[in-house]
mmCIF file as Biopython writes it, N, C-alpha, C and O atoms, coordinates in Angstrom:
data_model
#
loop_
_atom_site.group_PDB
_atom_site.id
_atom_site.type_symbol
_atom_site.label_atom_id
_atom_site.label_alt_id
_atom_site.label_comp_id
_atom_site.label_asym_id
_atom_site.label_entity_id
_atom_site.label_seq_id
_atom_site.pdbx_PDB_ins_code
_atom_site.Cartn_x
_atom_site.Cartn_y
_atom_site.Cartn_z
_atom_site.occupancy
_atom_site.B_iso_or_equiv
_atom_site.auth_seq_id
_atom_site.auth_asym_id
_atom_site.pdbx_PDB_model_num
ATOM 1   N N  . UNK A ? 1  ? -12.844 -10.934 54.130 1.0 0.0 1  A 1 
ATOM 2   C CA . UNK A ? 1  ? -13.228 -11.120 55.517 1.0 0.0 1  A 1 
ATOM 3   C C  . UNK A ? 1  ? -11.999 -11.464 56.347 1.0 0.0 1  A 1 
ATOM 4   O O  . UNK A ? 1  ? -11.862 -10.890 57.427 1.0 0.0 1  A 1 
ATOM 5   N N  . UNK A ? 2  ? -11.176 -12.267 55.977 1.0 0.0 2  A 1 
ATOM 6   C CA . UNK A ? 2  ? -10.017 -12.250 56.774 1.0 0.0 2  A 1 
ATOM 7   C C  . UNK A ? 2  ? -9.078  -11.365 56.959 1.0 0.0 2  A 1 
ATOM 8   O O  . UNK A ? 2  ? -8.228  -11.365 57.849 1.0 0.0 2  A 1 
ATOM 9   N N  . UNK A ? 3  ? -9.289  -10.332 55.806 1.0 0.0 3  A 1 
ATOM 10  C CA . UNK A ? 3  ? -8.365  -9.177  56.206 1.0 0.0 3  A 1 
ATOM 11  C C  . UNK A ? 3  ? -9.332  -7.984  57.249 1.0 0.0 3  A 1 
ATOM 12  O O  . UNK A ? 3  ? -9.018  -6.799  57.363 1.0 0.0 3  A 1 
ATOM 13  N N  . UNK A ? 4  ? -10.252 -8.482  57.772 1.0 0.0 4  A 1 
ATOM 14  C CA . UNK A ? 4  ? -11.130 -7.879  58.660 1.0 0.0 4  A 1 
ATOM 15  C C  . UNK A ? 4  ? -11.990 -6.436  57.740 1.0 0.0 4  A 1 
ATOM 16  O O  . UNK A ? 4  ? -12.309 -5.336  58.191 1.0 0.0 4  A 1 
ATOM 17  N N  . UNK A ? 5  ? -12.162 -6.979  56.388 1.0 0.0 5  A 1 
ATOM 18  C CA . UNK A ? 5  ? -13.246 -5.958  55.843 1.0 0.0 5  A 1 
ATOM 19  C C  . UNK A ? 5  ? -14.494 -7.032  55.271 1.0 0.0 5  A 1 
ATOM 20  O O  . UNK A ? 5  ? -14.393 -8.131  54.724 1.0 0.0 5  A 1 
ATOM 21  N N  . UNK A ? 6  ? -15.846 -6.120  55.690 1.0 0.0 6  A 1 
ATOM 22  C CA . UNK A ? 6  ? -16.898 -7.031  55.140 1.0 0.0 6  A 1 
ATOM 23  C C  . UNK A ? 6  ? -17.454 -6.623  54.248 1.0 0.0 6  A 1 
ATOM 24  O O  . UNK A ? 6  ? -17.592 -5.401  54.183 1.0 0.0 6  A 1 
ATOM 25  N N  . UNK A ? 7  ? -17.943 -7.377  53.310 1.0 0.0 7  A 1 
ATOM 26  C CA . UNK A ? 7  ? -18.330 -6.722  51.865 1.0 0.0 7  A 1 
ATOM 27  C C  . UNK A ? 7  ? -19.734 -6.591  52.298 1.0 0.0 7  A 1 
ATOM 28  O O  . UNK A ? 7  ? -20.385 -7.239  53.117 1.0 0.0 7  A 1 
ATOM 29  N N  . UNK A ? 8  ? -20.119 -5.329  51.346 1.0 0.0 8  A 1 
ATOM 30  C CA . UNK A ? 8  ? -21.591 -4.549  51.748 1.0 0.0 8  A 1 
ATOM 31  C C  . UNK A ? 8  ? -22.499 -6.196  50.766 1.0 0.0 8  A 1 
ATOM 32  O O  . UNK A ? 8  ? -22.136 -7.080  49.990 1.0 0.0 8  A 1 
ATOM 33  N N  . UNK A ? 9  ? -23.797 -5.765  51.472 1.0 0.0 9  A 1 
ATOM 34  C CA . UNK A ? 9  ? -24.697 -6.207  50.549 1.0 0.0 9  A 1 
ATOM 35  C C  . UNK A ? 9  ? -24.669 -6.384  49.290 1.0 0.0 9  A 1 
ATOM 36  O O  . UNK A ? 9  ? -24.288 -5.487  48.538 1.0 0.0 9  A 1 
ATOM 37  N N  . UNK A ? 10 ? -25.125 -7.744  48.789 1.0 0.0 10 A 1 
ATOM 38  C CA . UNK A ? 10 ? -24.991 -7.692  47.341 1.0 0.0 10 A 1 
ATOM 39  C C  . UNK A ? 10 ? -23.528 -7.814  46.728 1.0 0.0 10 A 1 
ATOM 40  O O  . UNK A ? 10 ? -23.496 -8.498  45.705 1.0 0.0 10 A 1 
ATOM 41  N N  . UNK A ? 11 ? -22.651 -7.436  47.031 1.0 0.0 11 A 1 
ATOM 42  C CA . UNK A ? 11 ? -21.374 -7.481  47.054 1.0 0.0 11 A 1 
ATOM 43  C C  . UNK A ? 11 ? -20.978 -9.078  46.122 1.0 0.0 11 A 1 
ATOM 44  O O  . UNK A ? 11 ? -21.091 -10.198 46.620 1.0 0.0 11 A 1 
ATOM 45  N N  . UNK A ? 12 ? -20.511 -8.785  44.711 1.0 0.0 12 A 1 
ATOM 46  C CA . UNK A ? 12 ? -19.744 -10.627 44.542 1.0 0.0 12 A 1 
ATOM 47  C C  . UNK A ? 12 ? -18.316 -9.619  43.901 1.0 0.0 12 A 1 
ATOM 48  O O  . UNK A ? 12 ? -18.223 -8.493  43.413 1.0 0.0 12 A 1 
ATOM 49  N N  . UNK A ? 13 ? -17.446 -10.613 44.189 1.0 0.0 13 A 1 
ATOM 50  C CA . UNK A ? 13 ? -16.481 -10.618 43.631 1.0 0.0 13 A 1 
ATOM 51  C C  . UNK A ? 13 ? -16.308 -10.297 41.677 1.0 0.0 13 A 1 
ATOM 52  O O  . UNK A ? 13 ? -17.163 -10.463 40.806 1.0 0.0 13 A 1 
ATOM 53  N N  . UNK A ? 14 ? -15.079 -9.874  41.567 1.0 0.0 14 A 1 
ATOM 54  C CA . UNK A ? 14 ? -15.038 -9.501  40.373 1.0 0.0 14 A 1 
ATOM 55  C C  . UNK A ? 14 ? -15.089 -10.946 39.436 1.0 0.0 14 A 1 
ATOM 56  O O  . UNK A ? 14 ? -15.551 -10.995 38.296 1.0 0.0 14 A 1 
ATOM 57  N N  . UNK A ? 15 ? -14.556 -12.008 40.123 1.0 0.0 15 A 1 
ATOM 58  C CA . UNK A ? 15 ? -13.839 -13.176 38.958 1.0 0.0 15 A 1 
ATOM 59  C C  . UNK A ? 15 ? -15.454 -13.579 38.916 1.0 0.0 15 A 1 
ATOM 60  O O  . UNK A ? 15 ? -15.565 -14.175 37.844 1.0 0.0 15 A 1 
ATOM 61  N N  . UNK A ? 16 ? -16.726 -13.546 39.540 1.0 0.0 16 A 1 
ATOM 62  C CA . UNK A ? 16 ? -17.830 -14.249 39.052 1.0 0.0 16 A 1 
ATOM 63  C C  . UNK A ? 16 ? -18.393 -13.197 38.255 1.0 0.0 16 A 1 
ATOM 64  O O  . UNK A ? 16 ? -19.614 -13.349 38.220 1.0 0.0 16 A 1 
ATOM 65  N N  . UNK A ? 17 ? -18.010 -12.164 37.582 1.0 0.0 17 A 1 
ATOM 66  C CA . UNK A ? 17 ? -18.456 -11.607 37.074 1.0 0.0 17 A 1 
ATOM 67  C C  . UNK A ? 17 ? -18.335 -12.621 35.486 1.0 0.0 17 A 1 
ATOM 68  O O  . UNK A ? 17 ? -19.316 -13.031 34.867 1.0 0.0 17 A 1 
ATOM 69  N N  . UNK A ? 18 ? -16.882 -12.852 35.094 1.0 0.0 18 A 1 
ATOM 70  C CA . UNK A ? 18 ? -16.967 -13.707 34.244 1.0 0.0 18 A 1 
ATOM 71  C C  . UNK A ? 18 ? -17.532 -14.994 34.010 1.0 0.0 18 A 1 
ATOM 72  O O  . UNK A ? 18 ? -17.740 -15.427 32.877 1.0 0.0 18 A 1 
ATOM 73  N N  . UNK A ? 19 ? -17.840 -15.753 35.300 1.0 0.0 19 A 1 
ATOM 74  C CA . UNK A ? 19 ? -18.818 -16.759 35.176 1.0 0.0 19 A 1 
ATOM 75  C C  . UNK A ? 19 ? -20.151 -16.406 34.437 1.0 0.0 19 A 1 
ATOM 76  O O  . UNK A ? 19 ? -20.617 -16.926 33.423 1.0 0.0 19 A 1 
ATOM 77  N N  . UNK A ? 20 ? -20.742 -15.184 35.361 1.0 0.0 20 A 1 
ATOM 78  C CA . UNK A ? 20 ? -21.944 -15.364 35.053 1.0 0.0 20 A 1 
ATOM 79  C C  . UNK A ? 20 ? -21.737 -14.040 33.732 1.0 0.0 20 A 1 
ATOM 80  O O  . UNK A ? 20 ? -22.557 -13.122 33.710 1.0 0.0 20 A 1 
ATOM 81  N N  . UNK A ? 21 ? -20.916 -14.071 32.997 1.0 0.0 21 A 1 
ATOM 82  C CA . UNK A ? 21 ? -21.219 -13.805 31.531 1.0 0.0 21 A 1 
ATOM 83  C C  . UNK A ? 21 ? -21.490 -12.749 31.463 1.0 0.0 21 A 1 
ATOM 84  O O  . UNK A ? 21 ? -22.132 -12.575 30.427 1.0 0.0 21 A 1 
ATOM 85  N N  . UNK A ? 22 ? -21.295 -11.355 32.323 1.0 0.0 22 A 1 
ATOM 86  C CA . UNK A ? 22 ? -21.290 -10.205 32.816 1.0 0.0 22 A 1 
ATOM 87  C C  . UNK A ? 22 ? -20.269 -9.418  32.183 1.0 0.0 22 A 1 
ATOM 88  O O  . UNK A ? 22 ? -20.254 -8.210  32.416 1.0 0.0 22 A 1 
ATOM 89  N N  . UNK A ? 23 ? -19.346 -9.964  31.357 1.0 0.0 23 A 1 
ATOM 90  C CA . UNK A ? 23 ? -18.168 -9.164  30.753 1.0 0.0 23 A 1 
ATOM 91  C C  . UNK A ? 23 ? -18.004 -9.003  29.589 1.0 0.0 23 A 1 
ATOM 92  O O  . UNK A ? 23 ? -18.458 -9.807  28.775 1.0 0.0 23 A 1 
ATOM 93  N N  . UNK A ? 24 ? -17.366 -8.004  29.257 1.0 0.0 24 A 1 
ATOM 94  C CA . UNK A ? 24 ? -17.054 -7.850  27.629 1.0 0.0 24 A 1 
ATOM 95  C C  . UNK A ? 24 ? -15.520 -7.833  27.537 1.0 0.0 24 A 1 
ATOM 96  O O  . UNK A ? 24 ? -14.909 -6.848  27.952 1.0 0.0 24 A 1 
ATOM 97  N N  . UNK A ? 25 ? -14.847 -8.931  26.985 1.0 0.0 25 A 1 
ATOM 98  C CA . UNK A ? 25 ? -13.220 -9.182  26.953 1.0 0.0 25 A 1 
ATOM 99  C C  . UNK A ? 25 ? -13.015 -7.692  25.642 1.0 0.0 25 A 1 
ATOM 100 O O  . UNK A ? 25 ? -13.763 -7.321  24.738 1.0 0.0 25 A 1 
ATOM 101 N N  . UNK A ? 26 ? -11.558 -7.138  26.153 1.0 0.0 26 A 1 
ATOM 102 C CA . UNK A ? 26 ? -10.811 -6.592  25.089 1.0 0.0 26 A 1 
ATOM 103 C C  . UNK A ? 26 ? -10.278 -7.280  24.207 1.0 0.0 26 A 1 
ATOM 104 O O  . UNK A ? 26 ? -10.210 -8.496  24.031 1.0 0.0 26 A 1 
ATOM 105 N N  . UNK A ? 27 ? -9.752  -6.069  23.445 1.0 0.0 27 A 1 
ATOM 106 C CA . UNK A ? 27 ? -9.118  -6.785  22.364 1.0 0.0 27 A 1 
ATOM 107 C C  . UNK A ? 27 ? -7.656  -7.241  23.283 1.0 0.0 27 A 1 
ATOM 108 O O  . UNK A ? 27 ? -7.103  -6.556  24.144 1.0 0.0 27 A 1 
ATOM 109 N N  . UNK A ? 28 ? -7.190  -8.821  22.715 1.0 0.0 28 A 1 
ATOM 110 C CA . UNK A ? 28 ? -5.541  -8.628  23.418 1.0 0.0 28 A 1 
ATOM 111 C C  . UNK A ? 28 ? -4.544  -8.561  22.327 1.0 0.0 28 A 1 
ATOM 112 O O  . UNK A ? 28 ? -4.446  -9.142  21.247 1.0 0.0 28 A 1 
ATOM 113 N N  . UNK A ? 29 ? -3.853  -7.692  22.929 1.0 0.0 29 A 1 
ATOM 114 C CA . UNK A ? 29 ? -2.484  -7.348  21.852 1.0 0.0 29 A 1 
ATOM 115 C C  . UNK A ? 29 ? -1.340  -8.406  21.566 1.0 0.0 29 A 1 
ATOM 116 O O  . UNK A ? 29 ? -0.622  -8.186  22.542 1.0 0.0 29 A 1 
ATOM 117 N N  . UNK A ? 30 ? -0.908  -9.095  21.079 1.0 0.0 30 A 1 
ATOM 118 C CA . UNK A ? 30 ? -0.179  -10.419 21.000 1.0 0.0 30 A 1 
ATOM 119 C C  . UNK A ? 30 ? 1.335   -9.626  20.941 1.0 0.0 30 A 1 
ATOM 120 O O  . UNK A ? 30 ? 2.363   -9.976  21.521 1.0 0.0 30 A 1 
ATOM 121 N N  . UNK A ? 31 ? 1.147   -8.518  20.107 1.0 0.0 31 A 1 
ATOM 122 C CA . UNK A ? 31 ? 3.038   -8.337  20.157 1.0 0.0 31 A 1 
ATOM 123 C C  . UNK A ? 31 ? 2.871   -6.989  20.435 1.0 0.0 31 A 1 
ATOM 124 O O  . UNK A ? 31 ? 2.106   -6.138  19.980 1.0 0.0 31 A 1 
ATOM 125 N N  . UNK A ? 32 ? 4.148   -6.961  21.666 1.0 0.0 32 A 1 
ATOM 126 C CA . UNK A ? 32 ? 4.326   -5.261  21.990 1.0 0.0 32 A 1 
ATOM 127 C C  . UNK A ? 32 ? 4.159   -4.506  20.644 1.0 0.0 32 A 1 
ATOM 128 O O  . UNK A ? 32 ? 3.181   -3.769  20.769 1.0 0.0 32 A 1 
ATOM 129 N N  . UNK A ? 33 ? 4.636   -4.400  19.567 1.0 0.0 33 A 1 
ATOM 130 C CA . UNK A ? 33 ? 4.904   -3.597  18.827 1.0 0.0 33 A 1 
ATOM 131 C C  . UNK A ? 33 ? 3.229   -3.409  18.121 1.0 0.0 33 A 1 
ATOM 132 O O  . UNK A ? 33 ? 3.293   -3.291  16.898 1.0 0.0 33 A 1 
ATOM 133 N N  . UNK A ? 34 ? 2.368   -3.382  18.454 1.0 0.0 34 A 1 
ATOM 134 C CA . UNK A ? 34 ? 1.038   -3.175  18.298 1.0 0.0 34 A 1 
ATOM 135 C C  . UNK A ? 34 ? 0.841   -1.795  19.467 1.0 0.0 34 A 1 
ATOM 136 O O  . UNK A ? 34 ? 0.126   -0.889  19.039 1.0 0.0 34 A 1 
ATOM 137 N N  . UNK A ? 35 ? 1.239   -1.664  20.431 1.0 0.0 35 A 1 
ATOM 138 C CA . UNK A ? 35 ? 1.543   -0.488  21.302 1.0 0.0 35 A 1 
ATOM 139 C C  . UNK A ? 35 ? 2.058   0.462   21.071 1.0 0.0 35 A 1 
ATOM 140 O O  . UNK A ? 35 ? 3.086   0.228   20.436 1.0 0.0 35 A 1 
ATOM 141 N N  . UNK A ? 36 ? 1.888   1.591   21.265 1.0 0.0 36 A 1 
ATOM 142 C CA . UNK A ? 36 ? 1.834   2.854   20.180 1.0 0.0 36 A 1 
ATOM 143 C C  . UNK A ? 36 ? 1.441   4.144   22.135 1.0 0.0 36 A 1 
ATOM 144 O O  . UNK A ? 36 ? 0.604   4.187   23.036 1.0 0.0 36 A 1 
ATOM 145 N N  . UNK A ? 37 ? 2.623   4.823   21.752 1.0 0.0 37 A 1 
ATOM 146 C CA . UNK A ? 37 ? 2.720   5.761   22.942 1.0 0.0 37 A 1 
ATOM 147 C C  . UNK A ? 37 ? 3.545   7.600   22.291 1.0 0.0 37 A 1 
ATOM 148 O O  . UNK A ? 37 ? 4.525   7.913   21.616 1.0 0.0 37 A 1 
ATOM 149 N N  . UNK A ? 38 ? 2.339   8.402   23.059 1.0 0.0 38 A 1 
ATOM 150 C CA . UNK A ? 38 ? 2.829   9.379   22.435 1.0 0.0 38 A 1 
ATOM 151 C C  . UNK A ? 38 ? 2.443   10.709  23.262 1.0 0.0 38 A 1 
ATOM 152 O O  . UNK A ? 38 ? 1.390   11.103  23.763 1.0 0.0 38 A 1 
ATOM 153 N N  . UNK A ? 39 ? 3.793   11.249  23.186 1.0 0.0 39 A 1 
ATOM 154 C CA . UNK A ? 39 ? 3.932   12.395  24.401 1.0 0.0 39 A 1 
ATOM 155 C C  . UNK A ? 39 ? 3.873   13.448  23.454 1.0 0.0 39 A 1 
ATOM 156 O O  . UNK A ? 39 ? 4.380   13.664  22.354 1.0 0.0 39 A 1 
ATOM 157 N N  . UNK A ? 40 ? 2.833   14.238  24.483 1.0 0.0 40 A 1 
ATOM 158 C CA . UNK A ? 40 ? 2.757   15.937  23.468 1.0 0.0 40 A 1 
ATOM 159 C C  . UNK A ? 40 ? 3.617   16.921  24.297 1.0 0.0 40 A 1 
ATOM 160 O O  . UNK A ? 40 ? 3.276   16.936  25.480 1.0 0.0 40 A 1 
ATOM 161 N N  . UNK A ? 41 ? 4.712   17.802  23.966 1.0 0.0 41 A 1 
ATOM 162 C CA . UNK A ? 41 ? 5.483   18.998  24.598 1.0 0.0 41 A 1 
ATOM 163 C C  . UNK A ? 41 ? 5.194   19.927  23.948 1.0 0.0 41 A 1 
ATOM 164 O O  . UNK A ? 41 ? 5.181   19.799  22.724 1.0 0.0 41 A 1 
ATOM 165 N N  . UNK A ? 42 ? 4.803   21.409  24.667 1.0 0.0 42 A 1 
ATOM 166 C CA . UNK A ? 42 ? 4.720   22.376  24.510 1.0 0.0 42 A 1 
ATOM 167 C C  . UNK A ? 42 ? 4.266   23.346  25.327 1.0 0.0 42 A 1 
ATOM 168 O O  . UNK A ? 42 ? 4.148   22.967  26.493 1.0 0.0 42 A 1 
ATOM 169 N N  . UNK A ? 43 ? 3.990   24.393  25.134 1.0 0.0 43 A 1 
ATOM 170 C CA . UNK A ? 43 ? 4.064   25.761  26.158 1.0 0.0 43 A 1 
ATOM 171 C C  . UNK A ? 43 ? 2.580   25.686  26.671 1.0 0.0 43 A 1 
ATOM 172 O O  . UNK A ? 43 ? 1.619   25.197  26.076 1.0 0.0 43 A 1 
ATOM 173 N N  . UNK A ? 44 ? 2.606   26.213  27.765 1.0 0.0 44 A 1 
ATOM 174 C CA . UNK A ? 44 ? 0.790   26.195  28.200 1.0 0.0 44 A 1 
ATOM 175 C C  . UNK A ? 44 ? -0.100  26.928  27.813 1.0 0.0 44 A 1 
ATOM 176 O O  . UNK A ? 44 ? 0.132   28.131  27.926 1.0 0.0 44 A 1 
ATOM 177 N N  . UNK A ? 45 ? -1.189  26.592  27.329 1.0 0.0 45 A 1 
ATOM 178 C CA . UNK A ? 45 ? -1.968  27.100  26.660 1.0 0.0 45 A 1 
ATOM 179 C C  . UNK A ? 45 ? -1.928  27.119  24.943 1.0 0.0 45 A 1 
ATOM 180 O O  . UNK A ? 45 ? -2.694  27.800  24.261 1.0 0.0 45 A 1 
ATOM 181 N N  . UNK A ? 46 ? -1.072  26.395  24.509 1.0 0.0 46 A 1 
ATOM 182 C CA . UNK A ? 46 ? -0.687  26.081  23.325 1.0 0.0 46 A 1 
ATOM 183 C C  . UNK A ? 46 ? -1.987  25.163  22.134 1.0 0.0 46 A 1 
ATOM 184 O O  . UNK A ? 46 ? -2.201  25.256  20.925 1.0 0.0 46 A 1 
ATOM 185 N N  . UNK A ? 47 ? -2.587  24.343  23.220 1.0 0.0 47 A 1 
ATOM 186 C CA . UNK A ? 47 ? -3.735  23.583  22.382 1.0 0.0 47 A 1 
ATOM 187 C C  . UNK A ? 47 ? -3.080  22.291  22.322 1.0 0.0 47 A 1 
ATOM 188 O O  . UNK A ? 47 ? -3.095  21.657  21.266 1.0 0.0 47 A 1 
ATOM 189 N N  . UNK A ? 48 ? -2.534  21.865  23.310 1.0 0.0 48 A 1 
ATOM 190 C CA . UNK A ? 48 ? -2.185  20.305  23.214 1.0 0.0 48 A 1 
ATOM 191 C C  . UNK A ? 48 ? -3.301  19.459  23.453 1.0 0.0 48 A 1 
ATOM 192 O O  . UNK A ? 48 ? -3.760  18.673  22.624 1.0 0.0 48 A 1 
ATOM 193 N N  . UNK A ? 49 ? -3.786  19.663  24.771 1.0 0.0 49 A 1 
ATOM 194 C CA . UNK A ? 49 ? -5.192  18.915  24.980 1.0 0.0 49 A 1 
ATOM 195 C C  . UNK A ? 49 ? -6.093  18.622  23.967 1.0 0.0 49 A 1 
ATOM 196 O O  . UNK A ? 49 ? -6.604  17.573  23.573 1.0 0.0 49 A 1 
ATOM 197 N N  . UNK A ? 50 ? -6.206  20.306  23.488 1.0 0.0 50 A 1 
ATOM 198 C CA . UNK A ? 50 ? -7.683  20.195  22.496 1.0 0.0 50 A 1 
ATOM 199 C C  . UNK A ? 50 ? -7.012  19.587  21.497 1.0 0.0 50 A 1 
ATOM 200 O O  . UNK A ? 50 ? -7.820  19.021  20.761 1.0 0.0 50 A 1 
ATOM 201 N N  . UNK A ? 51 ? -5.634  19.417  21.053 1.0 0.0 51 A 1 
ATOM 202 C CA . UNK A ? 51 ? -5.479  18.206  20.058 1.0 0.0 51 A 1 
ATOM 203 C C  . UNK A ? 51 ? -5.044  16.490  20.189 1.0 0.0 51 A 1 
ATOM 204 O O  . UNK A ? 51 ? -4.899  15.554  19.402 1.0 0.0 51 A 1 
ATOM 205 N N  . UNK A ? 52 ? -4.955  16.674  21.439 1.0 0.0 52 A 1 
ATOM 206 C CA . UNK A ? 52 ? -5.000  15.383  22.177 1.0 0.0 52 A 1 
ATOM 207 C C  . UNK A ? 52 ? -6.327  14.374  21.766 1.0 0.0 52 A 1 
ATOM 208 O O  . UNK A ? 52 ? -6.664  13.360  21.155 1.0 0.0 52 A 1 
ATOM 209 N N  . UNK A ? 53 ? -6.914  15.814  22.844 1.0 0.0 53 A 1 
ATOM 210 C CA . UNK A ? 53 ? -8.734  14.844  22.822 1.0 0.0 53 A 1 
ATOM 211 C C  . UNK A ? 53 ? -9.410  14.202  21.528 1.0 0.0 53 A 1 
ATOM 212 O O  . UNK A ? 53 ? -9.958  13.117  21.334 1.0 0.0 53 A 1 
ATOM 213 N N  . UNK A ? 54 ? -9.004  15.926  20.273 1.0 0.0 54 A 1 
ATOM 214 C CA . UNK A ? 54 ? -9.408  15.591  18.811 1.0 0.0 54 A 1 
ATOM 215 C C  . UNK A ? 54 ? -8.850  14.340  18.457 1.0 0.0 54 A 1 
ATOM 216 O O  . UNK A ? 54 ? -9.671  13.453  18.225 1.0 0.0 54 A 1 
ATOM 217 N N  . UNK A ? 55 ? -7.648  14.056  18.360 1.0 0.0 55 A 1 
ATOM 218 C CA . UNK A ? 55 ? -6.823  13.063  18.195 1.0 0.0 55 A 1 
ATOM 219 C C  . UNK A ? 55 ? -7.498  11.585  18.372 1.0 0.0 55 A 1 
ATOM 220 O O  . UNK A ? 55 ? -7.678  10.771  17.467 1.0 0.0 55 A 1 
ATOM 221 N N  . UNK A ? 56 ? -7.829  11.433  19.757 1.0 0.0 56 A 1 
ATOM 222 C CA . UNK A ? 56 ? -8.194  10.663  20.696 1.0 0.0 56 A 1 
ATOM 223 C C  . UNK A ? 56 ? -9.964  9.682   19.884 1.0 0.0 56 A 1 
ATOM 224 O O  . UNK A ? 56 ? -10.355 8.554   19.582 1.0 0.0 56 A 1 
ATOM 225 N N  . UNK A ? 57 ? -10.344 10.853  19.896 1.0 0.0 57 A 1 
ATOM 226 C CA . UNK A ? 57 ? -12.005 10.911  19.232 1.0 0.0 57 A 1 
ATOM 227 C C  . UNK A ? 57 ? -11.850 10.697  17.591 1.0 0.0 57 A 1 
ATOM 228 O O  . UNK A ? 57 ? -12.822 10.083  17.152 1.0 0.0 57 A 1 
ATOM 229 N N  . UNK A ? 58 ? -11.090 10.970  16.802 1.0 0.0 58 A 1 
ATOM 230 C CA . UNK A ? 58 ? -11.137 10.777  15.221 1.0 0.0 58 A 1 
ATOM 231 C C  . UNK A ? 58 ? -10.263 9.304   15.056 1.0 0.0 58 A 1 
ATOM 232 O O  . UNK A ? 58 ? -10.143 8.679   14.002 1.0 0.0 58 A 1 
ATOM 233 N N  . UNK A ? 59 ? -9.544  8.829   16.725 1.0 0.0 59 A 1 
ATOM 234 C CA . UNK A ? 59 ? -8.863  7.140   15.812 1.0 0.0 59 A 1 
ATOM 235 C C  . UNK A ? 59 ? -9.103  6.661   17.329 1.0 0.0 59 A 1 
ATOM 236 O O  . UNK A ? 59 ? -8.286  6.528   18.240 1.0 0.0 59 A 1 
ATOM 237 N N  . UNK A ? 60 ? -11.157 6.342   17.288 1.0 0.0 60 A 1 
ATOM 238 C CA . UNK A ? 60 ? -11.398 5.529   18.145 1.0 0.0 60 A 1 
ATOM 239 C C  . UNK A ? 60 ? -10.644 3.416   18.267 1.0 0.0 60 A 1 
ATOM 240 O O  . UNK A ? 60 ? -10.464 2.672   19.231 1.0 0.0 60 A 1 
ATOM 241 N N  . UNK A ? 61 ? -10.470 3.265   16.985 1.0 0.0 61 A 1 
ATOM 242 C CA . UNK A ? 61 ? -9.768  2.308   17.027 1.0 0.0 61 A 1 
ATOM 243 C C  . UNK A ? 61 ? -8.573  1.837   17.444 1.0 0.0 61 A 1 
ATOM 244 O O  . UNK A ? 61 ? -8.306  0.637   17.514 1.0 0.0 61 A 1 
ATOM 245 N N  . UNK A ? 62 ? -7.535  3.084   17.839 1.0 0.0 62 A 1 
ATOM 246 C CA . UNK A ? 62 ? -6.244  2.643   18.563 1.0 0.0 62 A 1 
ATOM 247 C C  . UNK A ? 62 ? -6.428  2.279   19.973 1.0 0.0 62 A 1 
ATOM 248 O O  . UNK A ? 62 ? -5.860  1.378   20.589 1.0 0.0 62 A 1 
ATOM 249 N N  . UNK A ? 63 ? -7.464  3.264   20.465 1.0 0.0 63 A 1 
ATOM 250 C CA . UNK A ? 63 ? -8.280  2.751   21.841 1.0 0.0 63 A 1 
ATOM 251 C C  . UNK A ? 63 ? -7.347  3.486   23.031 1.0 0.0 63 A 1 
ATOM 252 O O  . UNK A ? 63 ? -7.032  2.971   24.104 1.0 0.0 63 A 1 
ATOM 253 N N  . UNK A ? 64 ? -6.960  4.942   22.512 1.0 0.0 64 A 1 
ATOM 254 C CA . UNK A ? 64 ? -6.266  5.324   22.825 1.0 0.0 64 A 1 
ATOM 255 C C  . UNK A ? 64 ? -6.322  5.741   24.410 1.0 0.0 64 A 1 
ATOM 256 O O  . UNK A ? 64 ? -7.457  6.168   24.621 1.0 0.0 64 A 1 
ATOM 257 N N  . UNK A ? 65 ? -5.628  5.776   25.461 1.0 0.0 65 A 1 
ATOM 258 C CA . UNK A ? 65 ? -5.924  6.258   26.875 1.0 0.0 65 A 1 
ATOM 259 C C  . UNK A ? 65 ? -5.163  7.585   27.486 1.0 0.0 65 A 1 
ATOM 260 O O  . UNK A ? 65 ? -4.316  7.489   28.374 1.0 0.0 65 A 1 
ATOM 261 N N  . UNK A ? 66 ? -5.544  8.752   26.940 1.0 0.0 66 A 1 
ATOM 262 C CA . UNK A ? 66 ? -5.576  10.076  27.278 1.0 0.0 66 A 1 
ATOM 263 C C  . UNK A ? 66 ? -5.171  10.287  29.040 1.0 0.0 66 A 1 
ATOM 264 O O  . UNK A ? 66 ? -6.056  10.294  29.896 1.0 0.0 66 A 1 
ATOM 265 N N  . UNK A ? 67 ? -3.640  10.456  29.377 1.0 0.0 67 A 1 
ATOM 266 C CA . UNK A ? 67 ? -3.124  10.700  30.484 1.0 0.0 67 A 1 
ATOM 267 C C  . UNK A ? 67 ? -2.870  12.519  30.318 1.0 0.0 67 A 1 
ATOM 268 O O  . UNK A ? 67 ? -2.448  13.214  29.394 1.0 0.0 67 A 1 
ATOM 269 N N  . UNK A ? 68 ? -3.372  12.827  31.727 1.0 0.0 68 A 1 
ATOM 270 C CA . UNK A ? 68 ? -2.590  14.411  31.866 1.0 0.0 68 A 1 
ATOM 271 C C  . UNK A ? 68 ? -3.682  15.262  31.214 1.0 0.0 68 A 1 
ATOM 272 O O  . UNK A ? 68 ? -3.532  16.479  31.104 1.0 0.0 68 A 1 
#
C-alpha cells in the first residue's frame, strides 16, 4: 500500500503462508558441492531436449531444473 498498489481481495502475504502451516520446506543443501550443473551442446535437432527431459524424469531425486 505504500508503494501505491492495493492488494486484491483475499490477498495475504507470502511470509503468513508459513505461519499458518501452508508450506512444504525443500530439501536445503548444506555444501555447494551437493550442486550439480550441466550444459548440453549440440546441433539443432540433434535430441538434446528429448534427452534432457528423459534425463530429468528417470533422476527425479537430483530435483533437477530444466532451463532452455
Amino acid at each position: 500500500v505504500e508503494q501505491g498498489l492495493v492488494p486484491q481481495e483475499g490477498f495475504r502475504p507470502w511470509a503468513l503462508a508459513v505461519t499458518d502451516g501452508n508450506t512444504v520446506m525443500g530439501p536445503s543443501l548444506s555444501d555447494p558441492k551437493d550442486c550439480e550443473l550441466m550444459m548440453i551442446v549440440g546441433l539443432p535437432a540433434s535430441g538434446k531436449t528429448t534427452w534432457a527431459e528423459k534425463w530429468v524424469r528417470d533422476h527425479p531425486e537430483k530435483r533437477y531444473v530444466l532451463l532452455g
